[in-house]
C-alpha positions as CSV (number, residue, x, y, z in Angstrom):
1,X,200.0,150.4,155.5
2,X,198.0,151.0,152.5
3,X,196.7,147.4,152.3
4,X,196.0,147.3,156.1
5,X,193.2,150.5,155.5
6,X,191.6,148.3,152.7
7,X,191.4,145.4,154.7
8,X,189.8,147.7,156.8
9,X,187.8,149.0,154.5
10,X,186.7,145.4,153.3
11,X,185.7,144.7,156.8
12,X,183.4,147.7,157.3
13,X,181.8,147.1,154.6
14,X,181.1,143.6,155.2
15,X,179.8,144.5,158.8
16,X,177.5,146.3,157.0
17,X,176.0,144.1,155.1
18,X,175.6,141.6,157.1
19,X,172.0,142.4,158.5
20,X,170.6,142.1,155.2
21,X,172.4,139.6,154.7
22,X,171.2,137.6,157.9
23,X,167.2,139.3,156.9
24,X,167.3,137.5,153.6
25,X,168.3,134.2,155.0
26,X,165.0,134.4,157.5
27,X,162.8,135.7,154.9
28,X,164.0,132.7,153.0
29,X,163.1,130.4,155.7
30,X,160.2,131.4,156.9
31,X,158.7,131.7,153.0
32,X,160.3,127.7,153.0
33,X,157.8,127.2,155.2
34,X,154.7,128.7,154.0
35,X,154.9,128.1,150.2
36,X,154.6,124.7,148.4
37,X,158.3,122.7,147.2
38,X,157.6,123.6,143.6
39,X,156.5,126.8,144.3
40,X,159.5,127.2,146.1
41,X,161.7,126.2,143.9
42,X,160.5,128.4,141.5
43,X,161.2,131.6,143.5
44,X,163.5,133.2,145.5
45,X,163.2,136.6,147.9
46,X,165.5,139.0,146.1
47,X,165.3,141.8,148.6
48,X,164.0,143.3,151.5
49,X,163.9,147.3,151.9
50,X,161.8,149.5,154.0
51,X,159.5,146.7,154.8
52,X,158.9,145.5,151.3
53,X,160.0,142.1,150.5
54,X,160.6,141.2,146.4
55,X,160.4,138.0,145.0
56,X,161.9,136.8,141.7
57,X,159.9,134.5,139.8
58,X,160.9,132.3,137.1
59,X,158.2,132.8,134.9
60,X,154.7,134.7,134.7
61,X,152.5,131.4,135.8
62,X,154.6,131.2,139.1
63,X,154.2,135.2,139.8
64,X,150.7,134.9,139.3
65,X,150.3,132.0,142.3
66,X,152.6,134.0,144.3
67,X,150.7,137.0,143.6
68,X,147.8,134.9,145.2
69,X,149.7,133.6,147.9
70,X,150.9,136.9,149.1
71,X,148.8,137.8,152.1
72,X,149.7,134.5,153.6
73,X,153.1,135.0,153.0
74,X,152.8,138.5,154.9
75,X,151.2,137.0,157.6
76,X,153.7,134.5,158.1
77,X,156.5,137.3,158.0
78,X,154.6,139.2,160.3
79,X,153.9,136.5,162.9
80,X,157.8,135.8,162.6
81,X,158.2,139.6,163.9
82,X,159.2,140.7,160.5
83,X,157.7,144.0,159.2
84,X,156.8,143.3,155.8
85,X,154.4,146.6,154.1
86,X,154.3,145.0,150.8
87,X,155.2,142.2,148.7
88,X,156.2,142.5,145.2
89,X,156.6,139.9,142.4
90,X,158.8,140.2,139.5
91,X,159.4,137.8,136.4
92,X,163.2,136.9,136.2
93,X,164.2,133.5,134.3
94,X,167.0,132.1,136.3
95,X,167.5,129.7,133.7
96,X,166.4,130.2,130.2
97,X,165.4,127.5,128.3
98,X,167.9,126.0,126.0
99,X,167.0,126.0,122.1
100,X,165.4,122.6,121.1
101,X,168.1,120.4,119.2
102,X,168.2,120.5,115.9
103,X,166.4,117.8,113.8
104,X,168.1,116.1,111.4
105,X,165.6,114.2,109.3
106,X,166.5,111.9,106.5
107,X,164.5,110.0,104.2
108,X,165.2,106.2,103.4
109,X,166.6,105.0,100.2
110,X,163.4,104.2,99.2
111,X,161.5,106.9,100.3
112,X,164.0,109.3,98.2
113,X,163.3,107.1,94.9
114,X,159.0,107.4,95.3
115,X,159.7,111.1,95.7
116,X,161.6,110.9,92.5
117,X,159.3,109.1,90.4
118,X,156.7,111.0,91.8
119,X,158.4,114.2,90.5
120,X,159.1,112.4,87.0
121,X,155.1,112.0,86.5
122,X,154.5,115.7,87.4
123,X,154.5,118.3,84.4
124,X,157.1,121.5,84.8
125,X,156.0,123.4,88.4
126,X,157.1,124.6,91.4
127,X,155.9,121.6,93.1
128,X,158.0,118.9,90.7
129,X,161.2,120.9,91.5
130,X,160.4,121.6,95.3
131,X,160.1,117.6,95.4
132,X,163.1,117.1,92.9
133,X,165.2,119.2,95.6
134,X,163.6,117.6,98.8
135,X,164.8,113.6,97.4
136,X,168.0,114.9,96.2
137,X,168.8,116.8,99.6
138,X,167.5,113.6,101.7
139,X,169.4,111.6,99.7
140,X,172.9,113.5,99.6
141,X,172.9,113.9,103.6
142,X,173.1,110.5,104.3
């Protein structure tokens, strides 16, 4: 009995969302058809409540354009029979982007030894024993 008033429960309160659910999908077709593929692609309608739509972009340069391209995108809602008061644009990354890969540099053989005579004709500095350590490093990676 117990699991029959959850499914219940379930039920109801899928029923309920449903049209949101159903608003969202026709927001996100009729914006499909009045925004550019990149644009698009770039965006998504996060919400819809008392007649204010929000849109998720994934960074500030694509807010901006659909900052601009908001009153068209209110009239399309609106000739779709949608009431739409506002629009409002927010920044969320979907996807951030990954690190860039490590570089692993090595200096040739020969390379390593110019750096070493190099350091050999220098007198005692910071500079002789910065390129001491950077053809000895280079050299021991490989």
């Amino acid at each position: 009995m117990h699991s029959q008033r959850v499914r219940e429960f379930l039920i109801d309160g899928m029923y309920s969302l449903m049209p949101q659910a159903q608003r969202l999908i026709e927001l996100r077709r009729i914006a499909a058809g009045a925004l550019p593929g990149n644009l698009l692609r770039s965006c998504s309608i996060a919400n819809y409540k008392q007649g204010k739509v929000v849109i998720f972009a994934e960074n500030s340069a694509v807010a901006a354009k659909l900052k601009l391209l908001a009153p068209t995108l209110r009239d399309h809602f609106v000739k779709s029979a949608i009431e739409v008061t506002g629009i409002e644009v927010e920044v969320q990354p979907t996807n951030p982007a990954p690190p860039p890969p490590a570089k692993h540099t090595y200096l040739s053989t020969g390379a390593a030894q110019a750096l070493t005579d190099l350091a050999n004709q220098l007198p005692d500095s910071k500079l002789k024993s910065s390129i001491s350590k950077l053809a000895e490093q280079n050299v021991s990676k490989r």
